[in-house]
N, C-alpha and C positions, 0 to 999 in steps of 0.2 A: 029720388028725383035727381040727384046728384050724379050717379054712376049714368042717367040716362044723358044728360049731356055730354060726359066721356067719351061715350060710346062712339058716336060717330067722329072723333078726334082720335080715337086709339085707330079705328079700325079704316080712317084716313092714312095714319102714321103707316101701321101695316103696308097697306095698298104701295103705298108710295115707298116704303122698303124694296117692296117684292117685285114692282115694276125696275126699281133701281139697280136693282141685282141682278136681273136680264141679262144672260149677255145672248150676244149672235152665235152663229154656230162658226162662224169665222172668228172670232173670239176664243171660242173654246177649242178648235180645233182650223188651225190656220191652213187656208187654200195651198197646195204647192204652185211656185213658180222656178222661175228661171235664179231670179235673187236668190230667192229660198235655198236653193241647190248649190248655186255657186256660194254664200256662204258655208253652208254644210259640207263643203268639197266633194259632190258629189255629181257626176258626172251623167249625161243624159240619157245612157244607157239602164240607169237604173232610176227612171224618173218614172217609169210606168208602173212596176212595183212599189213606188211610194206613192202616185197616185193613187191606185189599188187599197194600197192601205188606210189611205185617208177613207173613201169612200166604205171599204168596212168600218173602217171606226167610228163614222158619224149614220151609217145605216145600223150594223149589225150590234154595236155595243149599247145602242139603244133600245134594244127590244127589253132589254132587262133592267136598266136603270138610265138614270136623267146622262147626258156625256158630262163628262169629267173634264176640265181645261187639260192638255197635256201640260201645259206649264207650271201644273200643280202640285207634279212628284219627278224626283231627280230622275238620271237614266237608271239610275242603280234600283230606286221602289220600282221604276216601270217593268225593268229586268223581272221583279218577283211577281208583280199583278199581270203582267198581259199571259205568260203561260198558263196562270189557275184563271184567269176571264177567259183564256182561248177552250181552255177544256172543258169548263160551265156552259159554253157556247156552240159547243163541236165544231171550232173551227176547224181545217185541215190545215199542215203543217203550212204549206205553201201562203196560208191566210194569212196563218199566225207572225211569219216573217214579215209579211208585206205589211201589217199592223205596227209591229217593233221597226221594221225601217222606217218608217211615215215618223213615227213616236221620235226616234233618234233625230232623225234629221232638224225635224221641230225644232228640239232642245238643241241641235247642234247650231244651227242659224242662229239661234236666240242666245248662244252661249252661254249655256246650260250645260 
């Protein structure tokens, strides 16, 4: 009788963990702007290739597992994972760039 009173107190606690842990997809992988760029020193010309990349990263890297926050792993882990995800994923090279600049940039506004 005991563990059934728990029961709905643990699996309250639970709930309320996993709602807590939520994050947005702007969270995990932040929208580019204007800020965004001009901290990253990156100029407008190459703002369409980091959009591009965002929008692979929060379409395509989800087909195979939950997104990752990019602010999770330095530039140097991302350097190692986005090549072996790009090639798990068949992206084309042109993808894969546009993935790692979006990724850079991130880290680079966020000073990282």
């Amino acid at each position: 009788m005991r563990t059934l009173r728990r029961k709905p107190l643990i699996v309250s606690a639970l709930l309320a963990l996993m709602i807590g842990a939520c994050a947005t997809i702007e969270e995990l992988a932040p929208p580019v702007d204007d800020t965004m760029l001009r901290a990253a020193g990156v100029d407008q010309t190459a703002a369409a290739q980091i959009e591009r990349g965002r929008a692979l990263y929060v379409t395509d890297c989800v087909r195979c597992h939950s997104p990752e926050p990019v602010m999770r792993y330095s530039a140097q882990q991302w350097r190692q994972i986005i090549p072996r995800m790009a090639t798990e994923a068949a992206l084309r090279e042109e993808d894969r760039a546009a993935v790692e600049a979006y990724v850079m940039v991130v880290l680079s506004a966020r000073g990282r």
